[in-house]
C-alpha positions as CSV (number, residue, x, y, z in Angstrom):
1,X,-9.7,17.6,-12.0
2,X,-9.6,21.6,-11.7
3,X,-6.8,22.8,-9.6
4,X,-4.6,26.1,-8.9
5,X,-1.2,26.0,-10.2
6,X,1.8,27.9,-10.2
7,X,4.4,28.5,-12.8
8,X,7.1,31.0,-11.5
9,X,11.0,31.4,-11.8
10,X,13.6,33.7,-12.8
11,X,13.9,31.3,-16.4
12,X,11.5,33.5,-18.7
13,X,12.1,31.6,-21.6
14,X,11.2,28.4,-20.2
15,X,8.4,29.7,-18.1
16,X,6.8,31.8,-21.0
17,X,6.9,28.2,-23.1
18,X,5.0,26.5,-20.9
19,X,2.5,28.8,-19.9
20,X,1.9,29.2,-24.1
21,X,2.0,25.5,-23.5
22,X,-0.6,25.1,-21.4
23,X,-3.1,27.9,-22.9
24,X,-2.8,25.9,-26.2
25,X,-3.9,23.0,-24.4
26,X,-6.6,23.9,-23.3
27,X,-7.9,26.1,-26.2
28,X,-7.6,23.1,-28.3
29,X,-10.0,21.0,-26.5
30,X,-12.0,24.1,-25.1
31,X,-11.8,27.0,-27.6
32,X,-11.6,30.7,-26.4
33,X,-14.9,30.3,-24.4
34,X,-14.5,30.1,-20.6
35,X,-10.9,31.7,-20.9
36,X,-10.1,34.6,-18.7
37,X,-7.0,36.5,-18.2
38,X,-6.0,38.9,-15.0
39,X,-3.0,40.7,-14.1
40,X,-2.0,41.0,-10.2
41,X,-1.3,44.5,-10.3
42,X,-4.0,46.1,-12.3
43,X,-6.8,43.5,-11.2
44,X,-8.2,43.9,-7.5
45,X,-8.5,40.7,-5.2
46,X,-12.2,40.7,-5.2
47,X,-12.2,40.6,-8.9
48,X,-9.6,37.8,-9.2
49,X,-11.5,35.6,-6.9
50,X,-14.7,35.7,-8.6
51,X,-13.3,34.9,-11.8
52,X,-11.5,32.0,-10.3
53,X,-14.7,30.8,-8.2
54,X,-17.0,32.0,-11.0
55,X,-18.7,28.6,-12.7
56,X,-18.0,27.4,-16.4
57,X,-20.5,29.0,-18.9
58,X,-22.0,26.2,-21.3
59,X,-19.3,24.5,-20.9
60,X,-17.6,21.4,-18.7
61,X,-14.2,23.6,-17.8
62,X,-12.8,27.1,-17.2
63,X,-9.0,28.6,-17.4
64,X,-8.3,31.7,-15.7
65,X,-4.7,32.9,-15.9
66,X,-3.6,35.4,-13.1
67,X,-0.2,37.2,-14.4
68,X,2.3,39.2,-11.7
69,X,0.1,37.3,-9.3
70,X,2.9,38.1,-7.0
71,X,2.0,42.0,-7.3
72,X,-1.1,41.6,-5.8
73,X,-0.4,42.2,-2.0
74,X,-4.3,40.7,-0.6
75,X,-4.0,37.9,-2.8
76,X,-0.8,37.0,-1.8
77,X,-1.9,37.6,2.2
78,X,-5.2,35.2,1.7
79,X,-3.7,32.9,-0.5
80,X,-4.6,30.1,2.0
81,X,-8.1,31.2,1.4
82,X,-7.6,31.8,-2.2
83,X,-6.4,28.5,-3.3
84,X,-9.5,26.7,-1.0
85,X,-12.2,28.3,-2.8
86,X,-10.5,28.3,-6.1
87,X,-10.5,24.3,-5.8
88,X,-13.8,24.0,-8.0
89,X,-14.7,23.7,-11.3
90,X,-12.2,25.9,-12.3
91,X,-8.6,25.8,-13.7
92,X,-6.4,29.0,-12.0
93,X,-3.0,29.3,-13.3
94,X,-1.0,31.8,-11.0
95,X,1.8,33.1,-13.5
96,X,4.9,35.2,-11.9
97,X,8.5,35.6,-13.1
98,X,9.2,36.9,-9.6
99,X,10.1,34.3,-6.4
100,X,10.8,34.7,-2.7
101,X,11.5,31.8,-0.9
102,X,11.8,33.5,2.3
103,X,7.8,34.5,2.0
104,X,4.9,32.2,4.2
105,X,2.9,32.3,0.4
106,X,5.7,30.7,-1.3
107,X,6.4,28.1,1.1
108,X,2.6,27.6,0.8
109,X,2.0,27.4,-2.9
110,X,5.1,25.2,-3.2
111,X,3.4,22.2,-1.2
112,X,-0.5,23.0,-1.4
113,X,-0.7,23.4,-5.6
114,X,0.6,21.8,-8.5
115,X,3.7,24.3,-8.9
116,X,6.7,24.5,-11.2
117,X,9.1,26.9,-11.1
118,X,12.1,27.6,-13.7
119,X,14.9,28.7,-12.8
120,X,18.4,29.2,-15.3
121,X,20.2,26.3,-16.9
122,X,23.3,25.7,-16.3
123,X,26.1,24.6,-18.8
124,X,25.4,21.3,-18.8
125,X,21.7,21.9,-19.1
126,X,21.8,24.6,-21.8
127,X,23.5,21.7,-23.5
128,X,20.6,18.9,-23.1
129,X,18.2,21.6,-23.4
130,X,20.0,22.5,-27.6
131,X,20.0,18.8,-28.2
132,X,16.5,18.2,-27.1
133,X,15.2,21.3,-28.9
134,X,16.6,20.5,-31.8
135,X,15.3,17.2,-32.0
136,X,11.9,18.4,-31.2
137,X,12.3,20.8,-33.9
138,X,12.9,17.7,-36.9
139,X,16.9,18.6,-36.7
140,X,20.0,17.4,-35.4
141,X,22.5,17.7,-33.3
142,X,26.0,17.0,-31.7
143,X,26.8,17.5,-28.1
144,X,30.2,19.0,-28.7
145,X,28.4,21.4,-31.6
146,X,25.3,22.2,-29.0
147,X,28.1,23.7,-26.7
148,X,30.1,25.1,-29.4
149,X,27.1,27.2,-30.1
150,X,26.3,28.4,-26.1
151,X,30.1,29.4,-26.6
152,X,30.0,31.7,-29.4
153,X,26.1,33.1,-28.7
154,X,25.8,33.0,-24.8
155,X,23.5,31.5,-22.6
156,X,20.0,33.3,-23.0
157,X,17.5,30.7,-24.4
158,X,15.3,33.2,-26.7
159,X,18.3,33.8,-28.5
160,X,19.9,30.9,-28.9
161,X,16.3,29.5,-30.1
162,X,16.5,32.4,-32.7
163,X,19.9,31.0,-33.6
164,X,18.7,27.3,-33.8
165,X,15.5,28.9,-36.5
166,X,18.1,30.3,-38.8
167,X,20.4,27.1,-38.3
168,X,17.4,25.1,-39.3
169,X,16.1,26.5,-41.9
170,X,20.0,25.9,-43.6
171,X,20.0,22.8,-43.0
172,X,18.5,19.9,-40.5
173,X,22.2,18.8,-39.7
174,X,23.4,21.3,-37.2
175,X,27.3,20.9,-37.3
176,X,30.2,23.0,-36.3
177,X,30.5,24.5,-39.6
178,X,27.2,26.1,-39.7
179,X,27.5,27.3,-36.3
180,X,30.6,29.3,-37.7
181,X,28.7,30.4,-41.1
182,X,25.8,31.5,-40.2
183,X,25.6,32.9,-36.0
184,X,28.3,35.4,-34.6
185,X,30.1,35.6,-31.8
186,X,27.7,38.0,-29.4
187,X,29.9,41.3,-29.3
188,X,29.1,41.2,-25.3
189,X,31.6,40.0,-22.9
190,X,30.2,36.0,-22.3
191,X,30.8,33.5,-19.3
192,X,33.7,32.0,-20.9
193,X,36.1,35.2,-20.9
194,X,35.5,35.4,-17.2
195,X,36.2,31.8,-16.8
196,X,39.6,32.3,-18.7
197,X,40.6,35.4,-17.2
198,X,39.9,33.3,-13.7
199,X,42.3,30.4,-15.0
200,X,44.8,33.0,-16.0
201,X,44.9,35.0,-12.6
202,X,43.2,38.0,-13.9
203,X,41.3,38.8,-10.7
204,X,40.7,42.6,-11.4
205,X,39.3,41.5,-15.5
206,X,37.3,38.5,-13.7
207,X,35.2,40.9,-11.7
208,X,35.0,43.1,-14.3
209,X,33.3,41.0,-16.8
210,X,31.4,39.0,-14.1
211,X,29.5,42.9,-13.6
212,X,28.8,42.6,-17.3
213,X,27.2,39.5,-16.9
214,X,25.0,40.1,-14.2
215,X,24.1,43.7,-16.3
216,X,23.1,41.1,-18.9
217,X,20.8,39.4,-16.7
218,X,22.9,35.9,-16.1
219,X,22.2,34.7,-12.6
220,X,25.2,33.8,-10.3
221,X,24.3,30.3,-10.2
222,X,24.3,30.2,-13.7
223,X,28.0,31.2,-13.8
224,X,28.9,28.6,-10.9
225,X,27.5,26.4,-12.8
226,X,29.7,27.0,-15.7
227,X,32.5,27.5,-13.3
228,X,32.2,24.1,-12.2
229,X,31.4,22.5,-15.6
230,X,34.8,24.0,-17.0
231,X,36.9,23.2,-14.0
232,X,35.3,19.5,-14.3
233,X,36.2,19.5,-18.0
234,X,39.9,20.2,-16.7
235,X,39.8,17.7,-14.5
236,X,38.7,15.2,-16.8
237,X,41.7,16.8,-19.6
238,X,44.6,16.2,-17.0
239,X,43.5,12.6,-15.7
240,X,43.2,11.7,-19.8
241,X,46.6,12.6,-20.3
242,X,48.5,10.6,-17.8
């Protein structure tokens, strides 16, 4: 059934996957025909509607993909509007890297079309997310390795997919050992030194590399999460040994 949808979130990796995903799709069973691509801040609102009302040519189904969606200020201010007339024959995928919670349009899209938004993983997620990913990609491996790796190459997901390519194509048995051989340690400062400095009462060196992180693009929640993981970790350490 054609529909609006919404894939947004501050996870580009994640969000970029799936709207590849998706296009594939529908290419697959559709070809190029009937595909249409706008951006929200170069195309005007009159123009993005009557792609996304505009019937299929020849054809039993349409795709049009609206990037920066968020950009465009009328669309955003009739989305109400928007998404009712949209509801035909055609597919609209609203695409934006860019969230506000606060906003009447987000509160909107979030109940009224089929949305998904990505937002960063935290440790424990980065973790499933290695293991999955490498299974997916005919390889394995080990929890313990998985996070061995997050700790010697950070966080961001295009890069540690980078990492698991070159890991791969060694060999399909990820292990510790190729970890160490083959990806080095990222020459930035990484969540873990902040952590440490934290358990070692280094307030002043804490906040310094927690600016570095945030001047690499690693959300705050993303670091709480870690935080938390690592304190949890601790927890787990100290009940073990008595």
């Amino acid at each position: 059934t054609p529909m609006v949808s919404v894939l947004c979130g501050t996870n580009s990796y994640m969000l970029d996957a799936e709207l590849h995903r998706r296009i594939h799709s529908y290419k697959a069973k559709h070809g190029d025909m009937n595909l249409e691509f706008c951006d929200g801040d170069e195309t005007s609102y009159d123009a993005i509607l009557a792609a996304a009302t505009t019937l299929p040519f020849l054809a039993d189904a349409r795709l049009v993909v609206v990037r920066s969606f968020t950009a465009n200020k009328q669309l955003l201010e009739n989305i109400e509007t928007f998404v009712a007339q949209a509801d035909g024959d055609t597919d609209v995928l609203l695409v934006d890297s860019k969230v506000d919670k606060r906003t009447a349009w987000y509160k909107f899209v979030s109940k009224k079309t089929d949305f998904t938004e990505f937002t960063p993983l935290d440790a424990r997620g980065l973790e499933r997310w290695v293991v999955s990913e490498v299974s997916e990609r005919g390889g394995t491996i080990q929890g313990p390795d998985a996070r061995m790796l997050i700790e010697r190459v950070g966080g961001d997901q295009q890069f540690l997919s980078n990492e698991l390519n070159k890991l791969l194509a060694y060999d399909a048995a990820i292990t510790s050992q190729t970890i160490a051989l083959l990806c080095d340690p990222v020459p930035q400062s990484t969540i873990f030194m902040m952590i440490e400095s934290l358990f070692n009462g280094q307030l002043k060196q804490a906040l310094t590399l927690y600016e570095d992180q945030r001047r690499q693009r690693v959300e705050p929640q993303a670091m709480m999460g870690m935080i938390a993981w690592q304190m949890h970790l601790v927890a787990l350490a100290k009940a073990a040994g008595s």
